[in-house]
N, C-alpha and C positions, 0 to 999 in steps of 0.2 A: 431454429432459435440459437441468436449466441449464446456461447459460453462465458465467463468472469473467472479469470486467474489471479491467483492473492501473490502479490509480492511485497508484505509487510509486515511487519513484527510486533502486531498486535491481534488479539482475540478477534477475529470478526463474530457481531454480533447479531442478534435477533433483530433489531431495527435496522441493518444494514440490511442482512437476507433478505427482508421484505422488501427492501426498498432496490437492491437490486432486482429482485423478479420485475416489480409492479415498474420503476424508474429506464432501469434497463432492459428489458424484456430476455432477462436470462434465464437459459432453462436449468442448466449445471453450473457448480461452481467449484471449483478446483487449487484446493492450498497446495504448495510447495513440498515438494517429499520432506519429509522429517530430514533423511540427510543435506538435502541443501539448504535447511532453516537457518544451521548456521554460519553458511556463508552468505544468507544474506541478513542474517540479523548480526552479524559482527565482522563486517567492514572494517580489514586493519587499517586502523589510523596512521600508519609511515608506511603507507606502499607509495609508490609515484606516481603508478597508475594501474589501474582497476582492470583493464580490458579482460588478463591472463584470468583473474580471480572471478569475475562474474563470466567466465564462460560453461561453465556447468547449468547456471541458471539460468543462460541465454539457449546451451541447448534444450533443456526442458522445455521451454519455453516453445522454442521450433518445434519440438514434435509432439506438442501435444495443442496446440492452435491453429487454428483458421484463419485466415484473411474475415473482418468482419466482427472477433472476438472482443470479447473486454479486458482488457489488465489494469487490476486496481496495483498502481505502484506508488510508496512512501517508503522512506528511508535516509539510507546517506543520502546528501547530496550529489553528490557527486555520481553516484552510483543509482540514482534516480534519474537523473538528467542520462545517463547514457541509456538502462532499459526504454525510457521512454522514446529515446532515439531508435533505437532497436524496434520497438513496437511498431511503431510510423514507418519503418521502412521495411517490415512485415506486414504490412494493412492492417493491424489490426488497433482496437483503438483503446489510448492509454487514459485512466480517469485518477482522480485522490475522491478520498472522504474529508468533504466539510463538516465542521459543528459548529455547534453552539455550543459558547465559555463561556461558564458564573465560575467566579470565585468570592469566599467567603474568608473573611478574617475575621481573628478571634485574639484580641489583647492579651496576651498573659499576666499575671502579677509582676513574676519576674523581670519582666520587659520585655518578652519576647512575642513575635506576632507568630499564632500559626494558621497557615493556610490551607485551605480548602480547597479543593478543583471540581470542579462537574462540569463532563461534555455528555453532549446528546449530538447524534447524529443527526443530517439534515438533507446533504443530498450528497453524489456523486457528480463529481466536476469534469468536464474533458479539459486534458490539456491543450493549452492553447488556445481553446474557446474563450 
């Protein structure tokens, strides 16, 4: 059974876990060592380019996957579009999480509007598909 590797900077959750096992038929699922969280949750903003920076999380990457695996990857752009490149040219295959947006507004007296967010999770996307 494949595995699913987290490359993103958010909580994965209990409707994700399910929906990885049942959606992608994953047995294990594998976050990011605490030390490289944050190099990929804080992407400097004025490098020029990324290759030198995401190479710690590219080797992690190599030695702990398969040809066949899953990599949930969200983030910088920039820095998303190149794992994802990586992945494809590793076999293994790169997905995001879809949801579903409500938001709710709420007038204030003062004038001001405040807003509300809720996402629900919904599926796991391949890129490119």
């Amino acid at each position: 059974m494949p595995a699913l590797f987290l490359l993103f900077n958010h909580r994965f959750t209990a409707a994700q876990k399910v929906a990885a096992r049942e959606q992608l038929g994953v047995e294990r699922i594998s976050v990011l060592p605490a030390e490289l969280q944050p190099i990929w949750g804080q992407i400097p903003p004025d490098l020029p380019e990324l290759a030198n920076c995401l190479e710690p999380v590219r080797s992690w990457l190599a030695g702990q996957a398969t040809p066949g695996d899953y990599v949930l990857i969200q983030g910088d752009f920039g820095a998303t579009y190149l794992m994802v490149r990586f992945a494809l040219e590793h076999g293994l295959i790169p997905v995001y999480a879809t949801t579903s947006r409500q938001a709710l507004e709420e007038h204030l007296p003062d004038g001001t509007v405040k807003l509300l967010h809720y996402f629900q999770h919904q599926m796991f996307r391949r890129y490119g598909g």
